[in-house]
Every structure is written in C-alpha cells, then in structure tokens.
NUKE-633696 format. One record per residue: residue number from 1; residue in three letters; x, y, z of N, C-alpha, C, O in turn. Coordinates in steps of 0.2 Angstrom, whole numbers, plus 5000, padded with zeros to 4 digits. Each point is the difference from the previous one (the first is absolute). Example, Ala and Ser with C-alpha at 12.3 -4.5 7.8 and 13.67 -1.06 7.14 Angstrom:
2
   k   r n.xx n.yy n.zz ca.xx ca.yy ca.zz c.xx c.yy c.zz o.xx o.yy o.zz
   1 ALA 5066 4972 5039  4996  5006  5000 5004 5006 5000 5005 4999 5003
   2 SER 4993 5006 4993  5004  5006  5001 4996 5005 5003 5003 5006 5001
//
This chain:
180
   k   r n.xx n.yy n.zz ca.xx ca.yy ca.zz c.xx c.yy c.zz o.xx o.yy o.zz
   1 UNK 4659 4526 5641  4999  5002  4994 4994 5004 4999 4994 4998 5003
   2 UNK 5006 5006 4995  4993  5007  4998 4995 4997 4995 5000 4998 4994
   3 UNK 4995 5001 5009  4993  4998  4997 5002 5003 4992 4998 4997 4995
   4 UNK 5005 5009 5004  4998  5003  4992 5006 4996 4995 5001 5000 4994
   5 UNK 5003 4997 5011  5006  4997  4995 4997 4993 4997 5003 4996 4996
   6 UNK 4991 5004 5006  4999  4992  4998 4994 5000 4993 4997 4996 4996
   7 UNK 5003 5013 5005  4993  5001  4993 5002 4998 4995 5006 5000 4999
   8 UNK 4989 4998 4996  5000  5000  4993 5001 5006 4996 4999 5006 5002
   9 UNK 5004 4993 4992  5001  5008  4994 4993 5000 5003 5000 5002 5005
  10 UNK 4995 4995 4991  4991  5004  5001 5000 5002 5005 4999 5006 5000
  11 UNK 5003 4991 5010  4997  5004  5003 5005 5006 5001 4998 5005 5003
  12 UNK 5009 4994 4995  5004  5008  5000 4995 5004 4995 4999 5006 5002
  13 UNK 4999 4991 4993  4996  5005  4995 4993 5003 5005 5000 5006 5001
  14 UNK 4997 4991 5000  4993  5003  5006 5003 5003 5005 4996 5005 5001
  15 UNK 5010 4996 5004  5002  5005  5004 5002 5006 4997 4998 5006 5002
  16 UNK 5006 4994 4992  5002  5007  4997 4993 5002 4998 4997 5004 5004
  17 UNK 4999 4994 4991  4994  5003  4996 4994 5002 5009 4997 5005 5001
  18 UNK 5005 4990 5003  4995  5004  5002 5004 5006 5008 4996 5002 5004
  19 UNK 5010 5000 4996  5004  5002  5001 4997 5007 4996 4998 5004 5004
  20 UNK 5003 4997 4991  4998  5005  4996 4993 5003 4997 4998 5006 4998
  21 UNK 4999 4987 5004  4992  5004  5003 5001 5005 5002 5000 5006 4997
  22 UNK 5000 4992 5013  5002  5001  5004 5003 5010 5000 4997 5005 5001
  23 UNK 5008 4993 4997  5005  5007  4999 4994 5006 4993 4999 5006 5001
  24 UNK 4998 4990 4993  4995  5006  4999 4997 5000 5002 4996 5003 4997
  25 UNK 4999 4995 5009  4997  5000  5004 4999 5005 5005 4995 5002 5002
  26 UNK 5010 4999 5000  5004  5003  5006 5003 5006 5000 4998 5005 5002
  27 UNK 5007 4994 4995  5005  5003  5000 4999 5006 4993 5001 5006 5000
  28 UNK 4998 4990 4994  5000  5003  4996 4993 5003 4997 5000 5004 4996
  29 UNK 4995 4993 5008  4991  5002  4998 5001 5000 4993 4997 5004 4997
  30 UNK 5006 4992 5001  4999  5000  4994 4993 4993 4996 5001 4994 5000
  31 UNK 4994 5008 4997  4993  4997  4998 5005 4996 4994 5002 4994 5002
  32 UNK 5000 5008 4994  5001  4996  4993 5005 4995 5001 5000 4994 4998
  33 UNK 5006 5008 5007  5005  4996  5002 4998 4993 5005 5003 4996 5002
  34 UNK 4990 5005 5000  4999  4996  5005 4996 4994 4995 5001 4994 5001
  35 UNK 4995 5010 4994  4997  4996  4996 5003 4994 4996 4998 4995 4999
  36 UNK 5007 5009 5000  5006  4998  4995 5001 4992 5003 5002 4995 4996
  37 UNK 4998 5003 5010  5001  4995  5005 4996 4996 4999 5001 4994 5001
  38 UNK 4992 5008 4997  4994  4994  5001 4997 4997 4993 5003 5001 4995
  39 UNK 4993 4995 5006  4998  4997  4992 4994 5004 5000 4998 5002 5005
  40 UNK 4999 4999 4990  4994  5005  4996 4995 4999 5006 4997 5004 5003
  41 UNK 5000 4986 4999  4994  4998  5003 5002 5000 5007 4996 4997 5003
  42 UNK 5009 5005 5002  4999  5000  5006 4997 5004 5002 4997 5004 4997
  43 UNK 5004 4995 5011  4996  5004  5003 5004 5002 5008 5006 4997 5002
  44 UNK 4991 5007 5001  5002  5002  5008 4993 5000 5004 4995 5001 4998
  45 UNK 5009 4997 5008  4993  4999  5005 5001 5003 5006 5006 4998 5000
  46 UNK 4994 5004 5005  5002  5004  5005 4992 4996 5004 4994 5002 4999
  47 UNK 5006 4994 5004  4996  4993  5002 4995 5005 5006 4994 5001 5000
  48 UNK 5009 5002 5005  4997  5004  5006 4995 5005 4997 4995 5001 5003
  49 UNK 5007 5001 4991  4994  5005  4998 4999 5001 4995 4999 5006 4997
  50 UNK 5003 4987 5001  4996  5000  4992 4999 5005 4993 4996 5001 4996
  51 UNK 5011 5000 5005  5004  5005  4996 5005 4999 4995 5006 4999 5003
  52 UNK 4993 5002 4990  5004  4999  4997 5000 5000 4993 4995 5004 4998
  53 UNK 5008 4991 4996  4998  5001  4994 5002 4995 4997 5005 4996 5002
  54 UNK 4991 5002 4991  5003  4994  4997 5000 5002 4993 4994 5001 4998
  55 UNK 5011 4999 4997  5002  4999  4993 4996 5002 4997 5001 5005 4997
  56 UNK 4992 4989 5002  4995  5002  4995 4997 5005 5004 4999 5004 4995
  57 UNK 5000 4998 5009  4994  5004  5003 4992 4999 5000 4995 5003 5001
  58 UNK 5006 4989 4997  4991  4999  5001 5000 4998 5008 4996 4996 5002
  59 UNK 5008 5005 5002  4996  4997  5008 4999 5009 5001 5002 5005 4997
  60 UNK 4993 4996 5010  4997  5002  5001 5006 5008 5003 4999 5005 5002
  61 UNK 5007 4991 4997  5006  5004  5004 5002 5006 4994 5003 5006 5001
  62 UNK 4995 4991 4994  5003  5007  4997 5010 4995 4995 5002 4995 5002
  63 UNK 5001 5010 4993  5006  4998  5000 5006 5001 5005 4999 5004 5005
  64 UNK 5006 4991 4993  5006  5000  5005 5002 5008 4997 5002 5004 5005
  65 UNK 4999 4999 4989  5004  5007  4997 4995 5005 5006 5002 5004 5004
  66 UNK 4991 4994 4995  4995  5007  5004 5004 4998 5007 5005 5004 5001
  67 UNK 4994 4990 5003  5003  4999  5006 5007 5005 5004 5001 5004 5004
  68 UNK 5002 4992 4991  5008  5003  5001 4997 5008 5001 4997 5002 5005
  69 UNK 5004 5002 4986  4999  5005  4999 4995 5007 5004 5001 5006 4999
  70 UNK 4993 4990 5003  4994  5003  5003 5001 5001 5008 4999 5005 5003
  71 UNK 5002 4988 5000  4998  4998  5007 5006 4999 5005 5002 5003 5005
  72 UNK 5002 4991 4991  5007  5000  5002 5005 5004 5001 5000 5003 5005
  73 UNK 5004 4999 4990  5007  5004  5000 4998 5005 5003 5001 5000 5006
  74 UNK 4993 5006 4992  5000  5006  5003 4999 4998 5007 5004 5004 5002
  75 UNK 4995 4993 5002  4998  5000  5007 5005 4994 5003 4998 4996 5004
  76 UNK 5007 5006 4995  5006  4996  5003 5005 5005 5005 5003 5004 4998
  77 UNK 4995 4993 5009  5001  5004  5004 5008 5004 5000 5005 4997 4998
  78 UNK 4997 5011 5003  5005  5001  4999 5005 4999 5004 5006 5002 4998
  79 UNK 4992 4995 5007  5007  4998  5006 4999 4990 4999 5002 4997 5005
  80 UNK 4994 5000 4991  5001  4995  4999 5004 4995 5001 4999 4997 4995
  81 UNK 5005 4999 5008  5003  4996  5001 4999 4991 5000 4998 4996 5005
  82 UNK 5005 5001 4989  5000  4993  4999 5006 4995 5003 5005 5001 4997
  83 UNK 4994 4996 5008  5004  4998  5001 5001 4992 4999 4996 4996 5003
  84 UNK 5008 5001 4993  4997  4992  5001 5004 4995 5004 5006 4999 5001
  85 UNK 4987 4997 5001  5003  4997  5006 4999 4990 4998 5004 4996 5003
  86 UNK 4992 5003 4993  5003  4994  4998 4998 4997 4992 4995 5002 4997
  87 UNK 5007 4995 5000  5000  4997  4992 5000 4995 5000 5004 4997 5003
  88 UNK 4990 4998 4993  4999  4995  4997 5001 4997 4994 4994 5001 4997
  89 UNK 5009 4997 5001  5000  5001  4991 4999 4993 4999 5003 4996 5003
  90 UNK 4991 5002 4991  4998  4993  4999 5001 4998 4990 5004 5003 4996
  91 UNK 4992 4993 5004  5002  5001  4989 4998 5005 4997 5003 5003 4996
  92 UNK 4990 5000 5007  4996  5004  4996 4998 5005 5005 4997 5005 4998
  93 UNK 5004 4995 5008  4997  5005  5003 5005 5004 5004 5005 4996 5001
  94 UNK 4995 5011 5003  5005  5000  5008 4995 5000 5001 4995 4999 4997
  95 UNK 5008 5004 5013  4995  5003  5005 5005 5004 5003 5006 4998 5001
  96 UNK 4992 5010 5001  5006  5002  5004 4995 5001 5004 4994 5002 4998
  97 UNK 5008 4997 5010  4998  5005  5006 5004 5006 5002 5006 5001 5002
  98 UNK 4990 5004 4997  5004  5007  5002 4996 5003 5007 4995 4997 5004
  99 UNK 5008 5009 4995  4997  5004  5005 5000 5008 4996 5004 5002 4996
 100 UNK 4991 5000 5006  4998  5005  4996 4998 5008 5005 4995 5002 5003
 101 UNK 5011 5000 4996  4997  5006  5005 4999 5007 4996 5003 5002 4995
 102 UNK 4992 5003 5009  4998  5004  4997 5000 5008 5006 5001 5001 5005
 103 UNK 4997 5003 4991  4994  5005  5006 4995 5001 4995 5002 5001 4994
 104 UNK 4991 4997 5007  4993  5003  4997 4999 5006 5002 4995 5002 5004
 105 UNK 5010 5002 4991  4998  5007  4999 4999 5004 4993 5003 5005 4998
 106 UNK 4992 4989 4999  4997  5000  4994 4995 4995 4999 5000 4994 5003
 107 UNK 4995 5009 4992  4995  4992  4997 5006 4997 4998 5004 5002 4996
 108 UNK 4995 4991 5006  5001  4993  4999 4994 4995 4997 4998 4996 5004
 109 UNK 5000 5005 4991  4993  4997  4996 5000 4991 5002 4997 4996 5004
 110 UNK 5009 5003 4993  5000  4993  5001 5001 4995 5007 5000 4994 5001
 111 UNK 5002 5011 5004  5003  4995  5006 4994 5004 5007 4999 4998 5006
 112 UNK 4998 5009 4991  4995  5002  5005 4993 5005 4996 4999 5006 5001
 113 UNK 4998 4990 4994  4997  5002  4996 4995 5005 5005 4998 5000 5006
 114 UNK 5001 5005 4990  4995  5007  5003 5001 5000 5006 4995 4999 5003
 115 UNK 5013 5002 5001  5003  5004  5005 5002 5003 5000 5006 4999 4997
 116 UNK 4993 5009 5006  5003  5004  4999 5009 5000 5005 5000 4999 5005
 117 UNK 5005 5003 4989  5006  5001  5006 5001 5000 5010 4998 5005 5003
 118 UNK 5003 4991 4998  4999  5000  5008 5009 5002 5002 5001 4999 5006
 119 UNK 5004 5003 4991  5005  5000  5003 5003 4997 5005 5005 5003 5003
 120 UNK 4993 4991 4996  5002  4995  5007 5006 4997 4993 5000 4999 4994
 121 UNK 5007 4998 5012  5003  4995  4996 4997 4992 5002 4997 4999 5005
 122 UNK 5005 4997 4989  4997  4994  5000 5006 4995 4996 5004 5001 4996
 123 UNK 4995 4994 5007  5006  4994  4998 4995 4993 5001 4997 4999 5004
 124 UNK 5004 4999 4991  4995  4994  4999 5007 4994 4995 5005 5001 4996
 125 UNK 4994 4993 5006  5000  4995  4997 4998 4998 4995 4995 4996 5001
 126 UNK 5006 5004 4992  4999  4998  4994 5001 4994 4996 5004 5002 4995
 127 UNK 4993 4992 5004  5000  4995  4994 5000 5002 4994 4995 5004 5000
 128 UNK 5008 4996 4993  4999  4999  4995 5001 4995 4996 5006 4997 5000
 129 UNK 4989 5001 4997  5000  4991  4997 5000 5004 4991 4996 5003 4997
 130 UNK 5012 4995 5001  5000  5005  4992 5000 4990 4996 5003 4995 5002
 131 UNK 4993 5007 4993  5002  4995  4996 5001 5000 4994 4998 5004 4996
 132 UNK 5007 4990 4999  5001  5005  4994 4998 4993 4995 4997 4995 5001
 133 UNK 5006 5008 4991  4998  4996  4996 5005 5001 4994 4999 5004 4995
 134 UNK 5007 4995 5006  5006  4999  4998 5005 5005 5005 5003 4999 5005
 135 UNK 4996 5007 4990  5005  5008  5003 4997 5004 5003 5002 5005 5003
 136 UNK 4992 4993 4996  4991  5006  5001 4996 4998 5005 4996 4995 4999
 137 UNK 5005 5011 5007  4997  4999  5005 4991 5001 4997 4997 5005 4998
 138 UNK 5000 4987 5004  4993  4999  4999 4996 5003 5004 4996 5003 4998
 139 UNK 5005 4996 5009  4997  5004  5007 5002 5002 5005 5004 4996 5003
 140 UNK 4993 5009 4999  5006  5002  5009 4991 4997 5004 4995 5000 4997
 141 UNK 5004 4998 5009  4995  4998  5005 5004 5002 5006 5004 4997 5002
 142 UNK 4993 5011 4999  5004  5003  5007 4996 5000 5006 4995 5004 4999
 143 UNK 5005 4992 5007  4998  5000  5005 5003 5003 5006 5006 5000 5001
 144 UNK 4989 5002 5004  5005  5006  5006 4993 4997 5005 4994 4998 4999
 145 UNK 5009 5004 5006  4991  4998  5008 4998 5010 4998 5003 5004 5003
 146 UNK 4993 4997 4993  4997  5005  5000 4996 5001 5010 5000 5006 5002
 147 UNK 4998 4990 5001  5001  5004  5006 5004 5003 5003 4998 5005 5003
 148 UNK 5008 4993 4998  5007  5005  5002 5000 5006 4995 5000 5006 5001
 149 UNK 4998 4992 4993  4999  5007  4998 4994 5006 5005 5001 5004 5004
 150 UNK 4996 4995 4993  4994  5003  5006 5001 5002 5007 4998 5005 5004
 151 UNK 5005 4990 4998  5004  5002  5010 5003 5006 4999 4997 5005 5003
 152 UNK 5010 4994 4992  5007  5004  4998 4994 5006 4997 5002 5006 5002
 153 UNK 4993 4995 4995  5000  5006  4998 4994 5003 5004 4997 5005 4999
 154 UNK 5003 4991 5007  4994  5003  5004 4993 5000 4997 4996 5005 5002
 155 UNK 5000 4991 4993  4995  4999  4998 4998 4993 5003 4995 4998 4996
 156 UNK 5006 4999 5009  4998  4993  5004 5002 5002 5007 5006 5002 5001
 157 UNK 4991 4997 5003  5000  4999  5007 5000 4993 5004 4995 4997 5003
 158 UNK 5013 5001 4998  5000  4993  5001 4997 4998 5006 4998 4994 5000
 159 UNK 4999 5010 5006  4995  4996  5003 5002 4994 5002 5005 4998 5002
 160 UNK 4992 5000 4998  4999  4989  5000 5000 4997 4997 4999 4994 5001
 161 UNK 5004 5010 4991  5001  4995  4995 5007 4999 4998 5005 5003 5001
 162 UNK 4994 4990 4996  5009  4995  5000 5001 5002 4994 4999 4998 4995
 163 UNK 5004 5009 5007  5005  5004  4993 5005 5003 5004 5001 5000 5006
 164 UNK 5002 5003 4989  5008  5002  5003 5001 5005 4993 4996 5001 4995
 165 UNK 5011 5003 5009  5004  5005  4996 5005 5002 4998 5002 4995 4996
 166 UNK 5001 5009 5004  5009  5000  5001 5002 4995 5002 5004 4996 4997
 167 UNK 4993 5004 5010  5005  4994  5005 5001 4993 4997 5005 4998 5002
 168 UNK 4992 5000 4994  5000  4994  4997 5007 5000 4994 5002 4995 4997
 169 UNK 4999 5010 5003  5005  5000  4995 5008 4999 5004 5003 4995 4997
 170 UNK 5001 5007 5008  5005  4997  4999 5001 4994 5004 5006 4998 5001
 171 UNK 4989 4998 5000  4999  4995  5001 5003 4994 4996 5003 4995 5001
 172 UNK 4992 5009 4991  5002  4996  4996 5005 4997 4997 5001 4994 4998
 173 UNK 5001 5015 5001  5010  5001  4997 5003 4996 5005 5004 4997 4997
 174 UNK 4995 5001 5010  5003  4996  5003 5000 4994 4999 5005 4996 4999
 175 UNK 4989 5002 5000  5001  4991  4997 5001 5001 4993 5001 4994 4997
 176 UNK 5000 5010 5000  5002  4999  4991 5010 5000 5000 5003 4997 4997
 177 UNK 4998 5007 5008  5006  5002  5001 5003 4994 5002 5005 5000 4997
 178 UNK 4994 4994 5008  5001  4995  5004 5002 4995 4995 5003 4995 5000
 179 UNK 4992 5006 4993  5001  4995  4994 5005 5001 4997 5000 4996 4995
 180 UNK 5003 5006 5005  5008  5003  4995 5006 4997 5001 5005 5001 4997
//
C-alpha cells in the first residue's frame, strides 16, 4: 500500500496547498498566487545563504512579497528543472527531497548571491522543511550542500577538500529509487 493512501484529509490538504505553491512558484511565477498559499507572519529561508523573507518584514531579510517578487521569481533559471525524488508528510509539516537542476546563465541572488552567470550546468539535491498552520503554508527552510554548488559552477577548487559534485547525484536517485 502507498505511504499517501494512508494520509489524513489535513495531510491530503498540505500536499495540494503546497503542490500549488510549488506550480506558482515555478511554473506560473506567479507572486500573488504564491502568497495566496501562506499566512501574513511566515516566512522563507534559503539556510545556505541566508536568503529570503518573512511576512512582517521586521527581520533583517526584508518581506516574503519583496522576496518572491524582487529576488526570487525573476531569477528562476530558464531551463530549470524540479524533480521530486522523495515526500514526507507529518500533522503540521512536509519535507520534500528534490533535485534541482539548472544552467547559471543568469544572476541567481538567492542560491549564488553576487555571481556573475557562469554557464555551467548544476544539479544539486534539495531539502525543504514547508510547515503549515491549518491550510497556510507558515514556512519553507530550504537547504542544498552549497559546496557542490561552487564545484558545479566552478567557483571552488576541490583539491583536497571532502566535497563533491554532480557525481554525488545519481548515486542518490539510486538509493531513493531502491526505496519504492
């Protein structure tokens, strides 16, 4: 039997709502429709580099609308590719593990703050920890190994240090794939 046969209506409710994030986010770059998802006080956090926005806008980040609007949607790569590779659904929170592939041949503020497009392609493994507070998503906390970022776009020089790149990726889809 399928782990999602066994959700509750709520957590079928946090896979659609946040399914639709997700889709204005992406898909539709839509700011208002993304909003439309969240409660007034959350917030987003992009953990690697400290990037993102929260509801009131008294932290030092600035609003999730400036966020979205300003930093995020414009600089979503155009050959972007999400793919998702596994789901966690709990009472109050998900977690999805994706993969997240790109070319940086554009400023990306949020995932390579003050780098200039390097045209390299990049595929990075991504954590999101979304939590909500009924139907409204309260927070996304997106985490990725920002070193493979820096290998894959050629701003790190692995040398002798215990980082990795690409290669690390279908490794993983292999043991994610092995769980099914």
């Amino acid at each position: 039997m399928a782990e999602e046969e066994n959700w509750s209506a709520a957590q079928r409710k946090m896979v659609e709502v946040w399914e639709h994030h997700m889709a204005s986010e992406f898909q539709r770059k839509n700011v208002a429709q993304t909003l439309e998802t969240m409660v007034d006080d959350g917030y987003v956090y992009n953990v690697p580099t400290a990037c993102g926005g929260s509801g009131s806008g008294t932290h030092r980040l600035g609003t999730i609308e400036d966020f979205y609007a300003k930093t995020f949607m414009p600089s979503i790569p155009a050959d972007v590719e999400v793919v998702a590779l596994s789901r966690t659904v709990g009472s109050n929170r998900l977690c999805d593990e994706i993969l997240f592939k790109f070319t940086h041949d554009a400023p990306i503020p949020w995932l390579l703050p003050g780098v200039a497009p390097t045209g390299k392609r990049v595929e990075i493994p991504v954590v999101v920890i979304v939590t909500f507070r009924g139907d409204k998503v309260t927070s996304e906390r997106i985490y990725w190994d920002q070193a493979s970022v820096l290998v894959q776009t050629g701003l790190l020089e692995r040398g002798d240090l215990p980082v990795t790149g690409v290669e690390n990726v279908p490794q993983l889809v292999q043991f994610i794939a092995s769980e099914s």
